[in-house]
Each structure stands twice: as structure tokens, then as C-alpha cells.
N, CA, C and O atoms as a MOPAC input file, in Angstrom:
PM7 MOZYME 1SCF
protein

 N    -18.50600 1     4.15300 1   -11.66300 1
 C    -17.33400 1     4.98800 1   -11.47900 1
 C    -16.13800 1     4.27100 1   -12.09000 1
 O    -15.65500 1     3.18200 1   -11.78100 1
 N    -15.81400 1     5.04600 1   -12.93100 1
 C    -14.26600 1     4.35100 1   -13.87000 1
 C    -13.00800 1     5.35100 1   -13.20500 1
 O    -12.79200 1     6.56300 1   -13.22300 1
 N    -12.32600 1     4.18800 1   -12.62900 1
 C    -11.15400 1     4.64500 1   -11.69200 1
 C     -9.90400 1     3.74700 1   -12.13200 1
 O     -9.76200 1     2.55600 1   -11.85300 1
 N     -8.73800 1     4.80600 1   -13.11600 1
 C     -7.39000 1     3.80700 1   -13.16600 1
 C     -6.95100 1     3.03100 1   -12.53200 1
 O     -7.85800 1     2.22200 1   -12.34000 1
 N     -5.91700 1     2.65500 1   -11.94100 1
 C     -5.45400 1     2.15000 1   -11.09400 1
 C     -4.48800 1     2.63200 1   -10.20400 1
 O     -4.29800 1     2.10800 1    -9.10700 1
 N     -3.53600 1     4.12400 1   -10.83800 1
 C     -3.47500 1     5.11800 1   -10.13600 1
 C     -4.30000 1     5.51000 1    -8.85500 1
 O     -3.95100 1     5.63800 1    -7.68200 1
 N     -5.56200 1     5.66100 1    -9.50500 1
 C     -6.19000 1     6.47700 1    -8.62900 1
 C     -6.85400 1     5.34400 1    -7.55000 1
 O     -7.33700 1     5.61600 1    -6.45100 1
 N     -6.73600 1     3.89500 1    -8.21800 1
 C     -7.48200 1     2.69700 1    -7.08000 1
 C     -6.11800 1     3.16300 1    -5.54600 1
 O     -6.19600 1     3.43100 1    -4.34700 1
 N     -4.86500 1     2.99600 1    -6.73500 1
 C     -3.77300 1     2.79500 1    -5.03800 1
 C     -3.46000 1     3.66000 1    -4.49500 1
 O     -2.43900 1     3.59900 1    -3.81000 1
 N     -4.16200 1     4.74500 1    -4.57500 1
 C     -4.36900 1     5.85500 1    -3.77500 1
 C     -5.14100 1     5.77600 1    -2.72300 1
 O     -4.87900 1     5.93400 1    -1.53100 1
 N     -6.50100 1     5.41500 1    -3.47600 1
 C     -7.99600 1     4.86900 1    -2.27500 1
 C     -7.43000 1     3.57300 1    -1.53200 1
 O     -7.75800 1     3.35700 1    -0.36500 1
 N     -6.80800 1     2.94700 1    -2.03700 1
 C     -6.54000 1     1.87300 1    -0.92800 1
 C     -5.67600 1     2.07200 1    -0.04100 1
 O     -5.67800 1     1.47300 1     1.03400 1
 N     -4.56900 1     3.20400 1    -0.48100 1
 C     -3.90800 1     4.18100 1     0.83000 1
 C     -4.76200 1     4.38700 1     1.91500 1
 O     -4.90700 1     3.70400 1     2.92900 1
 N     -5.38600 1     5.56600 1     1.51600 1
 C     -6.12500 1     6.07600 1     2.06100 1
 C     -7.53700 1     5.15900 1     2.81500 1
 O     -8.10000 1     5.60100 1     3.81700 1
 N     -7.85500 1     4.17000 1     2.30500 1
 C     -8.90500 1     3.63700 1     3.22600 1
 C     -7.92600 1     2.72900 1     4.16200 1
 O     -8.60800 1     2.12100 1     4.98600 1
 N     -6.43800 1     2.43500 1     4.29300 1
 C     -5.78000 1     1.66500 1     4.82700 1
 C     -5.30800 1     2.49300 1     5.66700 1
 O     -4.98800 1     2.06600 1     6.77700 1
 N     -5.14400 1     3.90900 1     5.34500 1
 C     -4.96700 1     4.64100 1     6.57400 1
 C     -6.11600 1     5.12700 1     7.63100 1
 O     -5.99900 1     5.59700 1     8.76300 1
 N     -7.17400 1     4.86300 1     6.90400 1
 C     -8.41700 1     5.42500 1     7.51000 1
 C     -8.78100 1     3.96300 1     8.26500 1
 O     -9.60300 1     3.81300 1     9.16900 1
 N     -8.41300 1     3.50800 1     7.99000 1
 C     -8.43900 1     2.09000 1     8.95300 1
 C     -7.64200 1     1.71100 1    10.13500 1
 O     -8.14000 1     1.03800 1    11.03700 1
 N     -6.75900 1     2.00800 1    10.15300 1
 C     -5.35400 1     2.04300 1    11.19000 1
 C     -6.19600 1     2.92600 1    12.10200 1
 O     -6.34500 1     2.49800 1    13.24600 1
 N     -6.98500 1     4.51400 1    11.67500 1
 C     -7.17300 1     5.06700 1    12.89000 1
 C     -8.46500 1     4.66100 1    12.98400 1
 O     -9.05400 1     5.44300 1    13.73100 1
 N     -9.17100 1     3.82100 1    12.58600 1
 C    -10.63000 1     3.47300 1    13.04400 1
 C    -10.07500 1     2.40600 1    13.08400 1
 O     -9.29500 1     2.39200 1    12.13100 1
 N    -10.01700 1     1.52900 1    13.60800 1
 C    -10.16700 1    -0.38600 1    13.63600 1
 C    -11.45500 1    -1.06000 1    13.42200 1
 O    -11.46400 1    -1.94600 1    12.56800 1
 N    -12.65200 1    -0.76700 1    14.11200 1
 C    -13.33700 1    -1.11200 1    14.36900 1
 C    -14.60900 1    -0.26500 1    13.15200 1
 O    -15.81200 1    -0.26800 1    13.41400 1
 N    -14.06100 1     0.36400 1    11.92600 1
 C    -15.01800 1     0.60200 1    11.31600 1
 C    -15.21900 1    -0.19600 1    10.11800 1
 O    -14.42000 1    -1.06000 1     9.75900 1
 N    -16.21000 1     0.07600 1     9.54800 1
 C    -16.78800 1    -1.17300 1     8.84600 1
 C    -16.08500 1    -0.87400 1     7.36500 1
 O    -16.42200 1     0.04400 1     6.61600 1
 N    -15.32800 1    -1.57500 1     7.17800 1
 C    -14.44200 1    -1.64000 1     5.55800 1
 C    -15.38600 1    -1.40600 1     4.48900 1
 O    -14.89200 1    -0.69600 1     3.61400 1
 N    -16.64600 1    -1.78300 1     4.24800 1
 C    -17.27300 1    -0.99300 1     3.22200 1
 C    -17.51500 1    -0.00700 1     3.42400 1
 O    -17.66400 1     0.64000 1     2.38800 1
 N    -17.70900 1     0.74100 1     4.63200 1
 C    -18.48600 1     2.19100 1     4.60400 1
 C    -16.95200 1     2.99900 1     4.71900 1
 O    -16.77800 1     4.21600 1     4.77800 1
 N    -16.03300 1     2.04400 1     4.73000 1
 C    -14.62200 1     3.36100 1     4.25900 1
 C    -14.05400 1     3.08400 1     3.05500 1
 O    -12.95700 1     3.55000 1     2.74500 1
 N    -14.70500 1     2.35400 1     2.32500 1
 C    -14.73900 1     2.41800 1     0.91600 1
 C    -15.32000 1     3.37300 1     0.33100 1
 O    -14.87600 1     4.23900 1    -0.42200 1
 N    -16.69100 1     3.10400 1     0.84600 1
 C    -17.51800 1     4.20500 1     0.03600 1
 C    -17.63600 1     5.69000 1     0.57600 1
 O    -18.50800 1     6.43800 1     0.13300 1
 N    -16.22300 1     6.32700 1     2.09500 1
 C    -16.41600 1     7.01500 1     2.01100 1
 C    -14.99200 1     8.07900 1     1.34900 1
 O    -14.68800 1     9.25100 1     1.12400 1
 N    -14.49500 1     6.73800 1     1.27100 1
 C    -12.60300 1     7.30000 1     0.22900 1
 C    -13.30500 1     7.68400 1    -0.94300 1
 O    -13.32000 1     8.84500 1    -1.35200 1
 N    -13.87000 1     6.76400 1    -1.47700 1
 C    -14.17400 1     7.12400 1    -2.87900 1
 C    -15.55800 1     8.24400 1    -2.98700 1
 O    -16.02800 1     8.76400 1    -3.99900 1
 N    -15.90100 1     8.35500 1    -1.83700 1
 C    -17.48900 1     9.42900 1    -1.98600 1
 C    -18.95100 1     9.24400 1    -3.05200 1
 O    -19.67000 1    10.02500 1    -3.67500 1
 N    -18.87700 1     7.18200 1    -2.76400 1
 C    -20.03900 1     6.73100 1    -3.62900 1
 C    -20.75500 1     6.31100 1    -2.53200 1
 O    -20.26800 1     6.31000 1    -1.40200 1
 N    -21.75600 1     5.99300 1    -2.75500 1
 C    -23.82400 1     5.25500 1    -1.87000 1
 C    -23.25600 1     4.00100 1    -2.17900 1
 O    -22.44300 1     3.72200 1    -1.29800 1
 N    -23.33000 1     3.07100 1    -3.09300 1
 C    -23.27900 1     1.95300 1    -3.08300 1
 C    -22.15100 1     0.82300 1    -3.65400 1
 O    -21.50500 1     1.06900 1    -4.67200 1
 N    -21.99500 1    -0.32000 1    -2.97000 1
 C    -21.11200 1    -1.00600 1    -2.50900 1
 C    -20.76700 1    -1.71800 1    -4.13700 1
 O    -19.75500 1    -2.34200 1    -4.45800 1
 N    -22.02900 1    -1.36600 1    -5.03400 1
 C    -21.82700 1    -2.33600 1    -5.92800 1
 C    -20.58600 1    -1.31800 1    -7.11300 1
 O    -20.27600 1    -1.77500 1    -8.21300 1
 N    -20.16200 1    -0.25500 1    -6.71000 1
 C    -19.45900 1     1.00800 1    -7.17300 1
 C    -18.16000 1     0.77400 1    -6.53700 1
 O    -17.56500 1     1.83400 1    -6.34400 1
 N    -17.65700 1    -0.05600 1    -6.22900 1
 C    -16.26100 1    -0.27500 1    -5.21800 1
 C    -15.71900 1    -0.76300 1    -6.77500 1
 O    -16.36100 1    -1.36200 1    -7.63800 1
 N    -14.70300 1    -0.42100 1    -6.79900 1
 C    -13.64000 1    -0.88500 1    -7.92600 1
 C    -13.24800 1    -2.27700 1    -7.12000 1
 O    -13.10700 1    -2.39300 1    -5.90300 1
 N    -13.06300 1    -3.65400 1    -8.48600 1
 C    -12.72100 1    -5.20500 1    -7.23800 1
 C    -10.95100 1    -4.82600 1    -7.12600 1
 O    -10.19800 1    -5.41500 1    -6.35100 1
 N    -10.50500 1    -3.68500 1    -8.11200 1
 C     -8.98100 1    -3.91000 1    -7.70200 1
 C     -8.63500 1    -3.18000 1    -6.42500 1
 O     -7.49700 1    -3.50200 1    -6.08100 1
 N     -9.15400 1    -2.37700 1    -5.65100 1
 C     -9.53200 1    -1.99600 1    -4.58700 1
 C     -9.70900 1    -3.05800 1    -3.81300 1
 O     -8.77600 1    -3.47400 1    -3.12600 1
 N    -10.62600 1    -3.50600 1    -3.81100 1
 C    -10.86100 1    -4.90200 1    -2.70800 1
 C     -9.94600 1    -5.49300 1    -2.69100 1
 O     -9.51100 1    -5.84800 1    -1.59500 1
 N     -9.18300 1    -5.89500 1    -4.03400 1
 C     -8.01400 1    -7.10900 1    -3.95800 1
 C     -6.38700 1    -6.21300 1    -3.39200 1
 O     -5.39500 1    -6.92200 1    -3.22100 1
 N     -6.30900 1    -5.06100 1    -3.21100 1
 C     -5.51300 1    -4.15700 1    -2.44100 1
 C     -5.47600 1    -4.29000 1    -0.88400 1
 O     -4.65100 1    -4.64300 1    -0.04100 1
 N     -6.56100 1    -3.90900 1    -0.90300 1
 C     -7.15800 1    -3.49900 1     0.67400 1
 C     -7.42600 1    -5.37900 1     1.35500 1
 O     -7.17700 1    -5.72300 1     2.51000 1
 N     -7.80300 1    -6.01100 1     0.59100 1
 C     -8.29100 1    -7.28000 1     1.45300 1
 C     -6.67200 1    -8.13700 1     1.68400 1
 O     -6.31800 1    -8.81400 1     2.64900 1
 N     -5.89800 1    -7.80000 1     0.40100 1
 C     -4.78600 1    -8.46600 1     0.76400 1
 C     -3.46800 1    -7.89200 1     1.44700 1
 O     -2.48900 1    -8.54800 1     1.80100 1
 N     -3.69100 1    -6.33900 1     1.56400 1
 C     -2.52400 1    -6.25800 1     2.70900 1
 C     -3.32600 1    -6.61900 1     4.05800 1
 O     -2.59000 1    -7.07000 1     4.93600 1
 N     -4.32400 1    -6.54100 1     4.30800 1
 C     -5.10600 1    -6.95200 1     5.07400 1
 C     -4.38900 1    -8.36400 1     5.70800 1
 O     -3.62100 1    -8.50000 1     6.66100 1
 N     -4.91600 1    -9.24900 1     4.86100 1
 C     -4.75700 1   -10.71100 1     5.08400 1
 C     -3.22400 1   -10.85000 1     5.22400 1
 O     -2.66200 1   -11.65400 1     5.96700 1
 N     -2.69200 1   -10.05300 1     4.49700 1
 C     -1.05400 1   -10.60100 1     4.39600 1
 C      0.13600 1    -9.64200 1     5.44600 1
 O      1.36100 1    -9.54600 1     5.53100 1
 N     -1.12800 1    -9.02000 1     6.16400 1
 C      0.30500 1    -7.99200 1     6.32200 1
 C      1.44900 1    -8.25100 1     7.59900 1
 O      2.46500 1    -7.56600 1     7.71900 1
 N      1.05800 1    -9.41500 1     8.55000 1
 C      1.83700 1   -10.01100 1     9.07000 1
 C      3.24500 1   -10.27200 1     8.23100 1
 O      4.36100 1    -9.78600 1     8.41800 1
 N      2.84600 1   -11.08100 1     7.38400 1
 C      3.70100 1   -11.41800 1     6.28300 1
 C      4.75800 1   -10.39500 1     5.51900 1
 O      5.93100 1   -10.55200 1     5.18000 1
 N      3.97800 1    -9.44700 1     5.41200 1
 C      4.39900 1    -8.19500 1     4.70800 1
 C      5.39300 1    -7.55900 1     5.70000 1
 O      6.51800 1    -7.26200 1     5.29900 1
 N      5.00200 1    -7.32400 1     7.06100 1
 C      5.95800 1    -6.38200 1     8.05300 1
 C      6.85600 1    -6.88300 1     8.24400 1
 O      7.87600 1    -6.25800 1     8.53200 1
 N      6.80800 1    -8.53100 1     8.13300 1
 C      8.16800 1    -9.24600 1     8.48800 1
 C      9.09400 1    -9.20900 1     7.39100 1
 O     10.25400 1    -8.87900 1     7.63800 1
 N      8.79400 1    -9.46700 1     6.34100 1
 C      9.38100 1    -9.09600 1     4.79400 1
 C      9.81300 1    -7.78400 1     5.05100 1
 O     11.04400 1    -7.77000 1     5.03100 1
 N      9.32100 1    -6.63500 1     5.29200 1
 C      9.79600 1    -5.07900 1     5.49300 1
 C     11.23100 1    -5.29900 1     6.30300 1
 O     12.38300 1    -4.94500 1     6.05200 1
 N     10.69400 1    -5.96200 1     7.26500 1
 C     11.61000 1    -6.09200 1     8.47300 1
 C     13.23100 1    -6.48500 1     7.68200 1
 O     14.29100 1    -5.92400 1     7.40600 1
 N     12.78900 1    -7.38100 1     7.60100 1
 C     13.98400 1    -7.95400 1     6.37000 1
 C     15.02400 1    -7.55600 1     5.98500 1
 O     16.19900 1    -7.84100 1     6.21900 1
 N     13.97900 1    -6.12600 1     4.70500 1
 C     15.09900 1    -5.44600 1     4.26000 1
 C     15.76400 1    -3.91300 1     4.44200 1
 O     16.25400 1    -3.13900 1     3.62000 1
 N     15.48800 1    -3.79900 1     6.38500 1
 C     15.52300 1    -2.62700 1     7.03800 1
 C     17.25600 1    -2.79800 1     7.37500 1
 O     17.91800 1    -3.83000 1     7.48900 1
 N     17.62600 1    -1.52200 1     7.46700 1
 C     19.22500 1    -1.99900 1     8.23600 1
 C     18.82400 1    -2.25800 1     9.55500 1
 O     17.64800 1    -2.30600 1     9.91500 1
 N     19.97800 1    -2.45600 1    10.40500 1
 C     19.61500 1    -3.21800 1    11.41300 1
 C     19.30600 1    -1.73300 1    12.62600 1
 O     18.71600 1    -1.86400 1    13.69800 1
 N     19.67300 1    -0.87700 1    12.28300 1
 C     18.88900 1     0.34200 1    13.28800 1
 C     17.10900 1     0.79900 1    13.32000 1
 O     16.49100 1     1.59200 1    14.03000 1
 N     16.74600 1     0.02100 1    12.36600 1
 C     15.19100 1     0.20000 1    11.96200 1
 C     14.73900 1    -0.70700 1    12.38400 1
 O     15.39200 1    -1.72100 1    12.63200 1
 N     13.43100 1    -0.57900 1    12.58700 1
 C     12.12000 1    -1.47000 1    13.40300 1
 C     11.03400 1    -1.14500 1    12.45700 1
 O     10.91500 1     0.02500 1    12.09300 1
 N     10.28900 1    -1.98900 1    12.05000 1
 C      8.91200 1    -1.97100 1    11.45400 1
 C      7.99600 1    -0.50500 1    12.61800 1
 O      7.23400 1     0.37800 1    12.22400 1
 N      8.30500 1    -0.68000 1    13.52200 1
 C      7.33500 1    -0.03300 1    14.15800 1
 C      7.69600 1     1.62500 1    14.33600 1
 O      6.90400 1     2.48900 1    14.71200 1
 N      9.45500 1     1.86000 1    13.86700 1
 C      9.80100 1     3.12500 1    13.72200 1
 C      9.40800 1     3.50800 1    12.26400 1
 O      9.57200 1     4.65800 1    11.85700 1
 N      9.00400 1     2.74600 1    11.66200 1
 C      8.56100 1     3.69100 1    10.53800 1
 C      7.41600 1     4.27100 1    10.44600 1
 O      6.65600 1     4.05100 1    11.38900 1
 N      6.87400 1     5.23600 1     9.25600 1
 C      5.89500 1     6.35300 1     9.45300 1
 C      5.01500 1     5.69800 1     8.81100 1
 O      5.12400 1     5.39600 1     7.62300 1
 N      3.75700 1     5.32800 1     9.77100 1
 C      2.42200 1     4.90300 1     8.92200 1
 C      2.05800 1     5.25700 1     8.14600 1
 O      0.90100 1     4.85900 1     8.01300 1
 N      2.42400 1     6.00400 1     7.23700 1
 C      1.96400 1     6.17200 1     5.84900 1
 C      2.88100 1     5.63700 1     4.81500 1
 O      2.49300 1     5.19500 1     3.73400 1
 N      4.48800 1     5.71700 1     5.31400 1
 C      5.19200 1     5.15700 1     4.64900 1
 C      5.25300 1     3.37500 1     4.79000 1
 O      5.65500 1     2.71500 1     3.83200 1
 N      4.95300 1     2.92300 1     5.66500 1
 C      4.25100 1     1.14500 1     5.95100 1
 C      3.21400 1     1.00600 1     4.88500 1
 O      3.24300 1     0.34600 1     3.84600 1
 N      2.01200 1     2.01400 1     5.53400 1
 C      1.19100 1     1.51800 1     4.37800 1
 C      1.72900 1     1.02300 1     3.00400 1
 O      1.75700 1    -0.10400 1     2.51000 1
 N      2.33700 1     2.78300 1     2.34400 1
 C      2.64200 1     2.02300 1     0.84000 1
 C      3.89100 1     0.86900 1     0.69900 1
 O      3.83400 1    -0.01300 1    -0.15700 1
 N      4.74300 1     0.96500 1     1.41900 1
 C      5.10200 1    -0.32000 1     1.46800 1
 C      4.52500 1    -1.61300 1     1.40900 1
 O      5.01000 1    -2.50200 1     0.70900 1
 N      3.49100 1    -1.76500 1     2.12300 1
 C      2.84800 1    -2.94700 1     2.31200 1
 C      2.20600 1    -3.23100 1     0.90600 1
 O      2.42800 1    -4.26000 1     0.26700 1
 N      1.34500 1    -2.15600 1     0.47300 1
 C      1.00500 1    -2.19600 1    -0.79100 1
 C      1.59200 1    -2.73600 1    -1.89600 1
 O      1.19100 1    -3.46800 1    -2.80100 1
 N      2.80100 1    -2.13000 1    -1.58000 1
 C      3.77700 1    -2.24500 1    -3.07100 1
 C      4.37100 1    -3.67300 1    -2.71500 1
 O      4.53800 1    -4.26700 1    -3.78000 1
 N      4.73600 1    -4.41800 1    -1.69800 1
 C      5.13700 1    -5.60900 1    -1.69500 1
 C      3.65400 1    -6.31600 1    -2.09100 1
 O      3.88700 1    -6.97300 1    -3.10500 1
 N      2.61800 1    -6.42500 1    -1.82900 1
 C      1.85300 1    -6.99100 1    -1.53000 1
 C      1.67600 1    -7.02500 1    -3.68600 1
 O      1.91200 1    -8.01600 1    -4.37700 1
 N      1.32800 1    -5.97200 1    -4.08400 1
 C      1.70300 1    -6.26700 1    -5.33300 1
 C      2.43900 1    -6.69000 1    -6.53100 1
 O      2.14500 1    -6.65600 1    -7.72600 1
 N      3.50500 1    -7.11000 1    -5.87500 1
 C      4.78000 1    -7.40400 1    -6.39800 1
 C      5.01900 1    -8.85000 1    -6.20900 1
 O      5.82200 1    -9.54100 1    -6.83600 1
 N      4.31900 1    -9.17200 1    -5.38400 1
 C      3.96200 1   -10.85700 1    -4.77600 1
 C      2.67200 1   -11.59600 1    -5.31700 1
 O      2.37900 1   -12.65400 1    -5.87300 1
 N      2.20600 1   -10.71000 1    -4.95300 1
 C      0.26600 1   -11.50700 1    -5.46400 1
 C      0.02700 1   -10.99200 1    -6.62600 1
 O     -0.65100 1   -11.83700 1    -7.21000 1
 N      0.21100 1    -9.96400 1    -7.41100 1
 C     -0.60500 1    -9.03300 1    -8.58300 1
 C      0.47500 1    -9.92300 1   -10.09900 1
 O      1.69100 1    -9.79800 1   -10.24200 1
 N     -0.04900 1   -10.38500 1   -10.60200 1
 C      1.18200 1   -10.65300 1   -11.83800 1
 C      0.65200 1   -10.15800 1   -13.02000 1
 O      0.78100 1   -10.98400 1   -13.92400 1
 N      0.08400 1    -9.09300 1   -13.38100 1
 C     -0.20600 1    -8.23000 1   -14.23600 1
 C      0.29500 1    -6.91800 1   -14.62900 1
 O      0.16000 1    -6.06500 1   -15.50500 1
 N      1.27800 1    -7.30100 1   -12.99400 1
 C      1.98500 1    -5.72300 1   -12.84700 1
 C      3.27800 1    -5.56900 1   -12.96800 1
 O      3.65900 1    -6.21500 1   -11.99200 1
 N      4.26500 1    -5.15400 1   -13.49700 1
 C      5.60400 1    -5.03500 1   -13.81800 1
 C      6.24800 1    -4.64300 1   -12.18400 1
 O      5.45400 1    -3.85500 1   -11.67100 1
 N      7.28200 1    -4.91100 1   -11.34200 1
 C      7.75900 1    -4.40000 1   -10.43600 1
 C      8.20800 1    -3.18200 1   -10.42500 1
 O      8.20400 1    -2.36700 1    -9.50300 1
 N      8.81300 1    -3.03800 1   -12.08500 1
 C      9.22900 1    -1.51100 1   -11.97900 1
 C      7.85600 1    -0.03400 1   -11.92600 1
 O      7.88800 1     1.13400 1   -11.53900 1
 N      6.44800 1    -1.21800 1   -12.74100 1
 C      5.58500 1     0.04200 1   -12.49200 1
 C      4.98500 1     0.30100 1   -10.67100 1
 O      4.55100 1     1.34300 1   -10.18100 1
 N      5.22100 1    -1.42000 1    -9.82600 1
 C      4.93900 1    -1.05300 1    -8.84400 1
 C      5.46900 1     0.22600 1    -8.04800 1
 O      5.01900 1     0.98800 1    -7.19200 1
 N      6.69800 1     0.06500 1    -8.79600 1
 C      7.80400 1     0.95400 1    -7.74000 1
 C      7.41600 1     2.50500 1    -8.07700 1
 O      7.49900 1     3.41500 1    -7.25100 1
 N      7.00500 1     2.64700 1    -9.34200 1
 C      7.57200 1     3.99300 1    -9.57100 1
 C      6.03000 1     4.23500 1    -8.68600 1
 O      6.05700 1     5.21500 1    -7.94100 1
 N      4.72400 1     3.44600 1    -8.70500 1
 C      3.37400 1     3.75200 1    -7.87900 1
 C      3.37600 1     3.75000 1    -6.53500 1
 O      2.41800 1     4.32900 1    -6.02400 1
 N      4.06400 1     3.33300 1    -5.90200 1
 C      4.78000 1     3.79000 1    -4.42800 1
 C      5.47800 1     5.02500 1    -4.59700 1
 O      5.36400 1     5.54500 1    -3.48700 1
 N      6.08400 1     5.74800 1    -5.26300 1
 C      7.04800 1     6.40200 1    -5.27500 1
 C      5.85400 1     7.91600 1    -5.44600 1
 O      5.97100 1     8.92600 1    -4.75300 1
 N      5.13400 1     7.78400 1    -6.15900 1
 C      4.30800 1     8.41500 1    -6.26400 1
 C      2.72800 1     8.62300 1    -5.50600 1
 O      1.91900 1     9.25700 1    -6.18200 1
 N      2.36800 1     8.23400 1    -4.45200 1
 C      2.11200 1     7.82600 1    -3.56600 1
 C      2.64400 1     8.13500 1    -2.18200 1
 O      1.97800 1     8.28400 1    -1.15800 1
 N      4.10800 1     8.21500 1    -2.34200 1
 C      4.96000 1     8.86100 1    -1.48200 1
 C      4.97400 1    10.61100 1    -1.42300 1
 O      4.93000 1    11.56300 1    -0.64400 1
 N      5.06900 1    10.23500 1    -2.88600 1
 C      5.08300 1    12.09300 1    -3.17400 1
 C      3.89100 1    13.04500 1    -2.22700 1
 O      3.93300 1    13.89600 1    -1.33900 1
 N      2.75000 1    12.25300 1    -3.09400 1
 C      1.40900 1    12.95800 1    -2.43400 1
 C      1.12500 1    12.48900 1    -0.91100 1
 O      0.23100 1    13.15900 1    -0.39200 1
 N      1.55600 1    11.71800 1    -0.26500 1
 C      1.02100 1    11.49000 1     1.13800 1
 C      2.66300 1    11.56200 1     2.21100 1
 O      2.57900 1    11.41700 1     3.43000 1
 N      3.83300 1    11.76200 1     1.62300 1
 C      4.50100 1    11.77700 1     2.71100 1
 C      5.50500 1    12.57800 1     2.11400 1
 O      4.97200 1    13.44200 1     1.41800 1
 N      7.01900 1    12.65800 1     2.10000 1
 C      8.00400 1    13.93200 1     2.21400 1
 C      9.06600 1    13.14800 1     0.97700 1
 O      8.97100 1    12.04900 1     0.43100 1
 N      9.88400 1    14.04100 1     0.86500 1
 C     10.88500 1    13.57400 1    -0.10800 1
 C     12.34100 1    12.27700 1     0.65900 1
 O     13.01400 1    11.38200 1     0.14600 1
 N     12.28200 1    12.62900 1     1.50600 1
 C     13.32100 1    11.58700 1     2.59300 1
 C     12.02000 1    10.46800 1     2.52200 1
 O     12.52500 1     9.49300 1     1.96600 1
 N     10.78800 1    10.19000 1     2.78000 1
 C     10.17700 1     9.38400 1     2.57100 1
 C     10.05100 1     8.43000 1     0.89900 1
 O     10.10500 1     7.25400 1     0.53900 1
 N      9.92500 1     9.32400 1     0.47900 1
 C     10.38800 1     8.78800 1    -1.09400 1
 C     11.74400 1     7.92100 1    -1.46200 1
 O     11.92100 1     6.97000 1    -2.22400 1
 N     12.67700 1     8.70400 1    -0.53900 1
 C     13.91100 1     7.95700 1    -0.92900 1
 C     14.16500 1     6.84900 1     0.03800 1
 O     15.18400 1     6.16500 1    -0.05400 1
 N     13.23000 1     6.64600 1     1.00200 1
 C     13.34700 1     5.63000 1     1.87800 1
 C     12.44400 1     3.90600 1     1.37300 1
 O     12.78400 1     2.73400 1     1.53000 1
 N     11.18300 1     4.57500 1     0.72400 1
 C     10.47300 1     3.38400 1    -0.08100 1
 C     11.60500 1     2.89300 1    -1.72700 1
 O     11.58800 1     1.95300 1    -2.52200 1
 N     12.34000 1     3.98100 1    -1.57600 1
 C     12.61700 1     3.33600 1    -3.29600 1
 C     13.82100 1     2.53400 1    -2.97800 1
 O     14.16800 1     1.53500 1    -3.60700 1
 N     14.68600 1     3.25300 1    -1.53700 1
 C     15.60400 1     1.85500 1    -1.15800 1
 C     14.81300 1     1.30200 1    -0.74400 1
 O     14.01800 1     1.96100 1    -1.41400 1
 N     13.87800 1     0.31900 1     0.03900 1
 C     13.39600 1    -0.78600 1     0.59800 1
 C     12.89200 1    -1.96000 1    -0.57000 1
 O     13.11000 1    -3.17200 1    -0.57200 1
 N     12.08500 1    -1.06100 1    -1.62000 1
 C     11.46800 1    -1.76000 1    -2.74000 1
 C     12.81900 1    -2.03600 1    -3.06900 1
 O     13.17300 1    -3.19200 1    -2.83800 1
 N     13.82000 1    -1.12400 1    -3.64000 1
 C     15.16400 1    -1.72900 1    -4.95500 1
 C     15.41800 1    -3.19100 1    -4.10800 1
 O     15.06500 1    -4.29400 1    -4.52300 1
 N     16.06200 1    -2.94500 1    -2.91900 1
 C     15.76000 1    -4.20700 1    -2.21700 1
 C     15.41000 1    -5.19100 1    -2.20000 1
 O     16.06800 1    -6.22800 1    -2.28000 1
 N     14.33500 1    -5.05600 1    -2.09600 1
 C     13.04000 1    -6.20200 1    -2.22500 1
 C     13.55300 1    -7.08900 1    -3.56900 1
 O     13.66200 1    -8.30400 1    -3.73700 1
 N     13.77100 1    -6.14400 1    -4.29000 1
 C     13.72400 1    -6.75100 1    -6.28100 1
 C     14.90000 1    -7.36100 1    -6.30200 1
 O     15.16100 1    -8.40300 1    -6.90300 1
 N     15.83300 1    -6.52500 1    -5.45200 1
 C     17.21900 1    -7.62700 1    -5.65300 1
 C     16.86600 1    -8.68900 1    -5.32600 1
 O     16.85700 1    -9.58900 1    -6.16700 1
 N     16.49100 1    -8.91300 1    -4.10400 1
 C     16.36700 1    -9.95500 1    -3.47600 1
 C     15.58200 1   -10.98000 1    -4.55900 1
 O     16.14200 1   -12.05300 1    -4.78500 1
 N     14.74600 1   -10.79200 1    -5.00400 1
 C     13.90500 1   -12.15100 1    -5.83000 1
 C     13.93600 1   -12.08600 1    -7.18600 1
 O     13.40100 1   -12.91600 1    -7.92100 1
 N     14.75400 1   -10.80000 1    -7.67000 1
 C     15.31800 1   -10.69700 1    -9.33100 1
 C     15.26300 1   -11.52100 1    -9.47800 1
 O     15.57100 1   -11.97400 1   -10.58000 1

């Protein structure tokens, strides 16, 4: 299965949301059931390196969010779908160096489109601009 990378940070949305409401299910079999393949050896690795590292990092990541929230926001008032791609998009912008920040942003932004609202859109593109000031 040949999958852009568009379409990887979509599945890693989506198996990151499908994870939040399962905890306890087994990360390959919500791989292979985002993407709708039998076998494990069909997982795209930029997928894995998505999914394993907001995973690993996302302590890291919520506190970074936290950061660059005004001070009426809480990590925990925001909308799990809009965390997710957040997490994503920092998480790539930190670990991924293949990737331009501005293409991270506009792939959150789009991402936003399809899984959450237009006030959601304009809420990831201030947090990311943010972010970039900060380590421009």
C-alpha cells in the first residue's frame, strides 16, 4: 500500500483518536484497522514514527501546548481532536527534520478542516504560529 504522507497524518489522527477511546487496544490491530489492511508488514514506518512518537512524547508535547495557551486555557479544555493534531504537528516540527514547519502547519490546518470546525482551524494555526515564533 503506497500512502503519501498526507494521507499517513491523517491515519495517525485517526488511530490516535481511536486510541484515546480504546486504551487498552492493541496499536497494531488499530493500524491495520485505520488503514483497512491484514498485515502488519503493510503499516507505512512514517505512521509508526507519528503514532509511536506522540505516544512517547506526549507528556512533553501537552506541556509545550500548555505553554503557548493564553492563560484562560487548560490542555484539558481543549477538543481531542484538536490536541491530537496539535500533538502531531509539534511532535513533527521537533523530531521530523525532513519537514519544513511551514508544510507542518499548513498539514494540521488541513487535518483540522476534515476532522474539526473552522474556529478549530484558527485555533491550531495560532498555537503552531506560536510555537515557530518561539524557536524561529
Amino acid at each position: 500500500m503506497s500512502m503519501n504522507r498526507h494521507q499517513i497524518r491523517k491515519s495517525a489522527f485517526q488511530t490516535l483518536f481511536a486510541e484515546l477511546a480504546n486504551e487498552d487496544a492493541d496499536i497494531a490491530e488499530l493500524y491495520k484497522e485505520v488503514l483497512a489492511i491484514e498485515h502488519e508488514k503493510d503499516i507505512p514506518d512514517y505512521l509508526v514514527t507519528l503514532v509511536e512518537g506522540v505516544n512517547n512524547h506526549r507528556d512533553s508535547l501537552n506541556e509545550q501546548i500548555q505553554s503557548l495557551l493564553s492563560a484562560k486555557w487548560t490542555v484539558s479544555r481543549i477538543a481531542k481532536s484538536d490536541l491530537i493534531i496539535l500533538q502531531i504537528a509539534l511532535f513533527e516540527m521537533q523530531y521530523v527534520d525532513d519537514v519544513p514547519n511551514a508544510v507542518v502547519i499548513n498539514e494540521a490546518l488541513e487535518l483540522a478542516a476534515a476532522f474539526s470546525d473552522d474556529s478549530s482551524k484558527k485555533f491550531i494555526n495560532g498555537v503552531l504560529g506560536s510555537f515557530e515564533k518561539q524557536v524561529g
